[in-house]
C-alpha positions as CSV (number, residue, x, y, z in Angstrom):
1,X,-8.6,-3.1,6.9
2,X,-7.3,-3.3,3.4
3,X,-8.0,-1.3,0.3
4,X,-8.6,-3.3,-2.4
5,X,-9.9,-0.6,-5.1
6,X,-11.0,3.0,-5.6
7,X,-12.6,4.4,-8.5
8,X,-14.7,7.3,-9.1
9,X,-17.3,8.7,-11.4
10,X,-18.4,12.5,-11.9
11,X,-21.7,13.9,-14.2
12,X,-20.6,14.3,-17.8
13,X,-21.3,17.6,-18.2
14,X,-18.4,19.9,-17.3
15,X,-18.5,23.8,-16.7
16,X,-15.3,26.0,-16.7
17,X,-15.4,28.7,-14.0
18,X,-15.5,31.4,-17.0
19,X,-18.1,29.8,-19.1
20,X,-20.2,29.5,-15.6
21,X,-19.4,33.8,-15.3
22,X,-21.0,33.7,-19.3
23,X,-23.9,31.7,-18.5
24,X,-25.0,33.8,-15.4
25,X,-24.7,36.9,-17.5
26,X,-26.7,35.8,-20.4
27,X,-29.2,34.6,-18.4
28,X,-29.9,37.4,-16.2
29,X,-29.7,35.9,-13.1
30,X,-26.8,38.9,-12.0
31,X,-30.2,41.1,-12.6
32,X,-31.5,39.5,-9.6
33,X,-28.4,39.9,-7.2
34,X,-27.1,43.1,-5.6
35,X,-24.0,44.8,-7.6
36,X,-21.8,43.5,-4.7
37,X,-23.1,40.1,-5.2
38,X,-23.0,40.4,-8.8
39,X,-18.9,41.7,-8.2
40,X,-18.1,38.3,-5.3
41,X,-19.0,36.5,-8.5
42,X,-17.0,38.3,-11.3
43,X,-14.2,37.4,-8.6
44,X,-14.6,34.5,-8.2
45,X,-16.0,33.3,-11.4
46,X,-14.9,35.9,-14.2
47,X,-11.3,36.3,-13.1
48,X,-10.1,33.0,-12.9
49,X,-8.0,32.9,-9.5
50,X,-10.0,30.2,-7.5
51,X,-7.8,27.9,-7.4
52,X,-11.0,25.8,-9.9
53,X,-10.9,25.4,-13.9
54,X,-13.8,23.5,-14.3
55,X,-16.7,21.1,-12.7
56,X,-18.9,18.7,-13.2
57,X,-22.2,19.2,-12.7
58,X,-25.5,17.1,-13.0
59,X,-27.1,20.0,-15.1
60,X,-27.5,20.6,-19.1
61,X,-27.2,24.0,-18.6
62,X,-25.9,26.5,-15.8
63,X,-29.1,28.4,-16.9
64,X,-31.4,25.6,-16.1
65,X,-29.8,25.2,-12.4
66,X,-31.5,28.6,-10.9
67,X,-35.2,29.0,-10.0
68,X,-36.1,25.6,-8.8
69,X,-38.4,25.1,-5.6
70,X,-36.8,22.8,-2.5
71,X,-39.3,20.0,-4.5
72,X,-37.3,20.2,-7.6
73,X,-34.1,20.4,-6.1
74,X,-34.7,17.2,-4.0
75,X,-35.9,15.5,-6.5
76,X,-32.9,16.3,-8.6
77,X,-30.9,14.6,-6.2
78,X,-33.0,11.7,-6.1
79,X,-32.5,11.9,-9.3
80,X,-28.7,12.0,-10.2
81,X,-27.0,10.8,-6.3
82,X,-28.0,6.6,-7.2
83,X,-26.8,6.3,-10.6
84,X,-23.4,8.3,-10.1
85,X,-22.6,6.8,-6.9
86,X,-23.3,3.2,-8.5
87,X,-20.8,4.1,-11.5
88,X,-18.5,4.6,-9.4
89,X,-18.8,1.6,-7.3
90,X,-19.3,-0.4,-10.4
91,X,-16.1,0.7,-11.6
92,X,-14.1,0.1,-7.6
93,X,-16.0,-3.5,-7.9
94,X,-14.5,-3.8,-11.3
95,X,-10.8,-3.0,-10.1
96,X,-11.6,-5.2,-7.7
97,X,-11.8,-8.3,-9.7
98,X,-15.5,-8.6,-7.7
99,X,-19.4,-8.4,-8.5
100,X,-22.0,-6.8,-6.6
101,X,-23.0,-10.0,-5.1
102,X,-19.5,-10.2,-3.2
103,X,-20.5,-7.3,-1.5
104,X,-21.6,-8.1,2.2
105,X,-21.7,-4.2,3.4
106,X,-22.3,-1.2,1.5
107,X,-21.4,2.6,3.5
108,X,-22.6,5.2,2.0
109,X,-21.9,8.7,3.0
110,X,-23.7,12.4,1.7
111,X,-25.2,15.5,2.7
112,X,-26.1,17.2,-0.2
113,X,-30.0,16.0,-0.1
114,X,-32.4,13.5,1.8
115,X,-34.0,10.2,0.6
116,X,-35.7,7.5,3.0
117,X,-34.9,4.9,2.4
118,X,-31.9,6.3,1.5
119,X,-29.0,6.2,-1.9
120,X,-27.6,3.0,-0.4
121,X,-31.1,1.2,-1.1
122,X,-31.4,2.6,-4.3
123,X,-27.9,1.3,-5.2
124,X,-28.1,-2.1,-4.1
125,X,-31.4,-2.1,-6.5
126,X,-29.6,-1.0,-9.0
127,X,-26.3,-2.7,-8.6
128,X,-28.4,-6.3,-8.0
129,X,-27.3,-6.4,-4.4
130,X,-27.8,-8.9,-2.3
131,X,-31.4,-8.6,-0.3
132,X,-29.1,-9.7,2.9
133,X,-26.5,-6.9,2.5
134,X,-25.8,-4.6,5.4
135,X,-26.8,-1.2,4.5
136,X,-25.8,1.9,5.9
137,X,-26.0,5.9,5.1
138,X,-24.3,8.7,7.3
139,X,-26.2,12.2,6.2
140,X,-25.6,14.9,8.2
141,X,-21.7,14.9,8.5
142,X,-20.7,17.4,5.9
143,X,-17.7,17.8,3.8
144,X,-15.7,15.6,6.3
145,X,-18.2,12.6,5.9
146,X,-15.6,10.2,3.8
147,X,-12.9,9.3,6.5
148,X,-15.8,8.6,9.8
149,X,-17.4,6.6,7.0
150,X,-14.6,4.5,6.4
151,X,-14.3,4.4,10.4
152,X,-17.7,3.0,10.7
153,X,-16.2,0.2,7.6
154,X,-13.8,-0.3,9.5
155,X,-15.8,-1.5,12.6
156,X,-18.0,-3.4,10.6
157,X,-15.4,-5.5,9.2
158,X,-13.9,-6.0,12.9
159,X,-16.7,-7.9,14.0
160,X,-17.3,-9.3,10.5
161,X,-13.8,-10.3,9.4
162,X,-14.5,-12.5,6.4
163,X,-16.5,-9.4,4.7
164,X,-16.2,-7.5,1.3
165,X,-17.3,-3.9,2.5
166,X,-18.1,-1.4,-0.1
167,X,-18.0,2.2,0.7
168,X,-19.6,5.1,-1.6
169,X,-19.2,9.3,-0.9
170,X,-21.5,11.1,-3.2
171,X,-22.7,14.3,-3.6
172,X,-24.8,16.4,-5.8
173,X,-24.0,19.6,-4.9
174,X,-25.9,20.9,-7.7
175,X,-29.1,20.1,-6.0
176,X,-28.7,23.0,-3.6
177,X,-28.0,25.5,-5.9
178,X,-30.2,28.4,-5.6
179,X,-29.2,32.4,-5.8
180,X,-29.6,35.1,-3.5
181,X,-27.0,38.1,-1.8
182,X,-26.3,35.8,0.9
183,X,-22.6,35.8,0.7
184,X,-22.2,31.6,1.6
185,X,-24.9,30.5,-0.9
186,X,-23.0,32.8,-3.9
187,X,-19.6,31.1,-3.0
188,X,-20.9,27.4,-2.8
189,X,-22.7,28.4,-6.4
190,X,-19.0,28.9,-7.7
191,X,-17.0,26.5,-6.1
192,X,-19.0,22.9,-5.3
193,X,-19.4,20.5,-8.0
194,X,-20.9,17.3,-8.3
195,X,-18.9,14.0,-7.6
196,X,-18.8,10.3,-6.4
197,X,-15.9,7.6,-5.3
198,X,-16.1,4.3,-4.2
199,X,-13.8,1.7,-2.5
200,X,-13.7,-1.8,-1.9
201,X,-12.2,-2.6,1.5
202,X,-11.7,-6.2,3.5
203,X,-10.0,-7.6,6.4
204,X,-7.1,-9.1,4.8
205,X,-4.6,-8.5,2.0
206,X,-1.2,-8.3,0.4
207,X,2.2,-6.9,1.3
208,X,1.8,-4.1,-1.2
209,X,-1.9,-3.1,-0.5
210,X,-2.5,-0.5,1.4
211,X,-4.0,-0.7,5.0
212,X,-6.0,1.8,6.6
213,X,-6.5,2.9,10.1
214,X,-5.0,5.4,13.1
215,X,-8.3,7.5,12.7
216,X,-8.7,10.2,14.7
217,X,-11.5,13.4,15.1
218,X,-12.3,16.8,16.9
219,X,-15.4,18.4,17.3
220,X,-16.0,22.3,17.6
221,X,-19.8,22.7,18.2
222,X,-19.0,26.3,20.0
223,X,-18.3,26.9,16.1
224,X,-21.0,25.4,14.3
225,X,-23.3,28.3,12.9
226,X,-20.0,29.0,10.9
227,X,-20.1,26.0,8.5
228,X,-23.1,23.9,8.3
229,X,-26.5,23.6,6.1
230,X,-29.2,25.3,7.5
231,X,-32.6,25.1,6.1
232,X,-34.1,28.0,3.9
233,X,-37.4,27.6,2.7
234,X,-37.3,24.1,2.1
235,X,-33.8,24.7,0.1
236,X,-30.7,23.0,1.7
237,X,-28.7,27.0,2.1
238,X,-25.1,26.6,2.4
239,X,-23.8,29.0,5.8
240,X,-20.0,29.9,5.3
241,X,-17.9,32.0,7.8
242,X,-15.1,34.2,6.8
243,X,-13.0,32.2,9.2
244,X,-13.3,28.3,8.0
245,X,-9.8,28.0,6.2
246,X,-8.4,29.4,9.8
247,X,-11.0,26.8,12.0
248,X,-9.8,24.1,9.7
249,X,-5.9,24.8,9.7
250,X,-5.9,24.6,13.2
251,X,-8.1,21.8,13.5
252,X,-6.0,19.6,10.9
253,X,-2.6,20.9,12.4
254,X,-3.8,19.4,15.8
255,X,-5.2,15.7,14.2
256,X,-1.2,15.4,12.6
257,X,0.2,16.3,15.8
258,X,-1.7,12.7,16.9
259,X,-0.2,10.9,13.7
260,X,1.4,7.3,14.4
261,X,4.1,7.9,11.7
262,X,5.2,10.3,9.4
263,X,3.6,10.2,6.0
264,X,4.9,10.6,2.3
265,X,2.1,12.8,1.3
266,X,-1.4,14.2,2.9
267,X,-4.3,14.4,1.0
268,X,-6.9,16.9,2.3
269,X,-10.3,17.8,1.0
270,X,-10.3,20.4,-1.2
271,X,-12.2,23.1,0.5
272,X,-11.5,26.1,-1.9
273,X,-8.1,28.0,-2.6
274,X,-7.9,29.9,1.1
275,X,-8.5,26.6,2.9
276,X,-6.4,24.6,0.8
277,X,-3.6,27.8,1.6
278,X,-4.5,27.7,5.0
279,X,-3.6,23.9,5.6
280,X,-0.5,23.8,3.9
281,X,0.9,27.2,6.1
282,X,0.4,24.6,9.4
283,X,1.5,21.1,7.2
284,X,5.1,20.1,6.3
285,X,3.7,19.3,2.7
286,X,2.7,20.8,-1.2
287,X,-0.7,19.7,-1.7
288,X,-0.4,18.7,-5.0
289,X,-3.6,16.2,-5.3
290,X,-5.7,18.2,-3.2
291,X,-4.8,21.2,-5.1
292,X,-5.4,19.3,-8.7
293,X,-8.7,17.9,-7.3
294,X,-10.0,21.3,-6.5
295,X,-8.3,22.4,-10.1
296,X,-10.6,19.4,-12.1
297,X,-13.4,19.3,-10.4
298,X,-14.3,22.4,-7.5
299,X,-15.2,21.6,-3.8
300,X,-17.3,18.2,-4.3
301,X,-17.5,18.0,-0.7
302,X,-17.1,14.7,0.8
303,X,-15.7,12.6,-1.9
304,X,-12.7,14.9,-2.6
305,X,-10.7,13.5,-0.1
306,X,-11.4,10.0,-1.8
307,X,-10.5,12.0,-5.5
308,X,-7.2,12.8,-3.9
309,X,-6.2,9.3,-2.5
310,X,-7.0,8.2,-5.7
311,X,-4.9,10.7,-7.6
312,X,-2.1,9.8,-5.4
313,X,-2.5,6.0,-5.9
314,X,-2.6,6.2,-9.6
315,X,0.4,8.5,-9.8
316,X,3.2,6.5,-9.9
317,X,4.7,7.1,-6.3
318,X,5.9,3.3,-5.6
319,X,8.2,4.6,-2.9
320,X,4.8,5.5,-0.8
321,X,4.9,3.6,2.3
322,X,2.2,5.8,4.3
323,X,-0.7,8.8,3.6
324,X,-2.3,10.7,5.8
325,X,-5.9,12.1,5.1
326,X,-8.2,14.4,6.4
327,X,-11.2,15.9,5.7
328,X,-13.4,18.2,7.7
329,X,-16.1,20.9,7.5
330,X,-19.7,20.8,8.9
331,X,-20.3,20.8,12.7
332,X,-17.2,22.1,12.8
333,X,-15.7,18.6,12.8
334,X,-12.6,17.0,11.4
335,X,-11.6,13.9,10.7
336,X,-8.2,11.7,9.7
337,X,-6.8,8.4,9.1
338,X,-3.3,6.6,7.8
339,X,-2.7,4.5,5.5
340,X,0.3,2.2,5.3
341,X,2.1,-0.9,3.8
């Protein structure tokens, strides 16, 4: 299948790391937290070597994100996941040269809250879909959820060849944000930001667009309880293992050993600083994008990988001839695919 565009769209308000580290102490919410809870943050937050500058977050105020019930932070997502993952399909529809009612397909991937039906409705309402387009939501599959997303695209244009298939990762991160001393729920506090990105994809193009495929996955279930969601009181609570930048460097170092050719550049979700250090000690390649994503805008989960590509597309590298991404986290699970022209 073809890319035809990629855009994406983030909240408008955006937080630097150290004005998060102000925000918590003014507020009192460090009162709360144990003084090694209170020092993970200062670490991580206060003294500015995450590898992160700033996010974006669906919030007014850092203040305002802490205290809410597993109501209010569903609802939030409700909320804020239609309207930013329909910017940013408005603007890959845009790029495009094409209008919602092109659009035969619409994937949309997230994990970062529930709706039923679920974001894809609301965006085809919102968007003025078509009431006979195909849609389609994967919840459930974590930060890796962009490139099996695109794999699922990818099928439905096989058997529909003369589609326009829209794809959408988007998360609101925000709307799990709750505080306590468990050491996974302080970390995603300072590293996950909100985020969405869009592409257009169909089943033919030109020399010079980019074609995707090759994708390939491995599954560690024996390894699950170390990075996955679990349920806490209603709250979505975020379960991180000391070991996940280790799980995923091996992981990813065994998908590239499957490549089909060698690439110009990977572009890898942007986990957090350790994983992002972890991939490239096992990968023959800088991570600039990844690296610049996770700079901009934190850990937005599944879209970062699509962030990335569209760094790298945008950047001026004409002598690309072929990317490899991969993404990966929940389950534990990752995921790649190539692109080529």
């Amino acid at each position: 299948m073809y890319l035809r565009s990629i855009a994406s769209a983030v909240p408008p308000n955006s937080f630097t790391q150290k004005s998060c580290w102000a925000a918590m102490q003014e507020g009192n919410l460090l009162s709360t937290l144990k003084p090694r809870s209170a020092a993970l943050m200062e670490k991580i937050l206060g003294n500015g070597n995450s590898g992160i500058e700033r996010r974006n977050l669906a919030v007014n105020s850092i203040e305002s994100s802490f205290g809410h019930g597993a109501e209010e932070l569903n609802q939030s997502f409700e909320r804020e996941a239609p309207p930013l993952a329909s910017a940013a399909l408005l603007a890959a529809l845009q790029k495009s040269g094409r209008v919602a009612a092109d659009v035969d397909a619409l994937f949309i991937c997230t994990c970062s809250g529930y709706l039923c039906p679920g974001v894809s409705s609301h965006v085809a309402e919102q968007l003025g879909m078509r009431h006979d387009v195909y849609l389609a939501d994967l919840v459930g599959l974590g930060c890796g959820a962009a490139i099996p997303m695109l794999r699922a695209a990818q099928g439905f244009l096989a058997a529909n060849p003369q589609a326009v298939v829209a794809t959408v990762a988007v998360e609101i991160c925000s709307a799990a944000f709750f505080a306590n001393d468990d050491p996974g729920v302080l970390i995603s506090l300072c590293l996950f930001g909100d985020g969405a990105a869009a592409a257009i994809w169909t089943t033919n193009g030109d020399a010079e667009d980019w074609q995707a495929g090759h994708f390939t996955t491995t599954h560690r279930p024996e390894e699950r309880e170390k990075i996955r969601f679990v349920n806490s009181a209603g709250k979505l609570k975020n379960q991180l293992h000391r070991a996940v930048p280790e799980l995923a460097a091996e992981a990813v170092a065994g998908l590239f050993a499957k490549r089909k050719g060698q690439p110009d550049q990977v572009l890898a979700h942007s986990g957090g600083r350790d994983v992002v250090e972890a991939l490239e000690t096992v990968l023959p390649f800088k991570l600039t994008e990844t690296r610049d994503v996770l700079r901009d805008h934190g850990n937005m989960s599944s879209p970062s990988v699509l962030f990335a590509l569209e760094r790298r597309l945008a950047g001026g590298h004409a002598d690309d001839k072929r990317l490899w991404l991969t993404a990966f986290g929940a389950g534990f699970a990752a995921h790649a695919c190539e692109l080529w022209r």
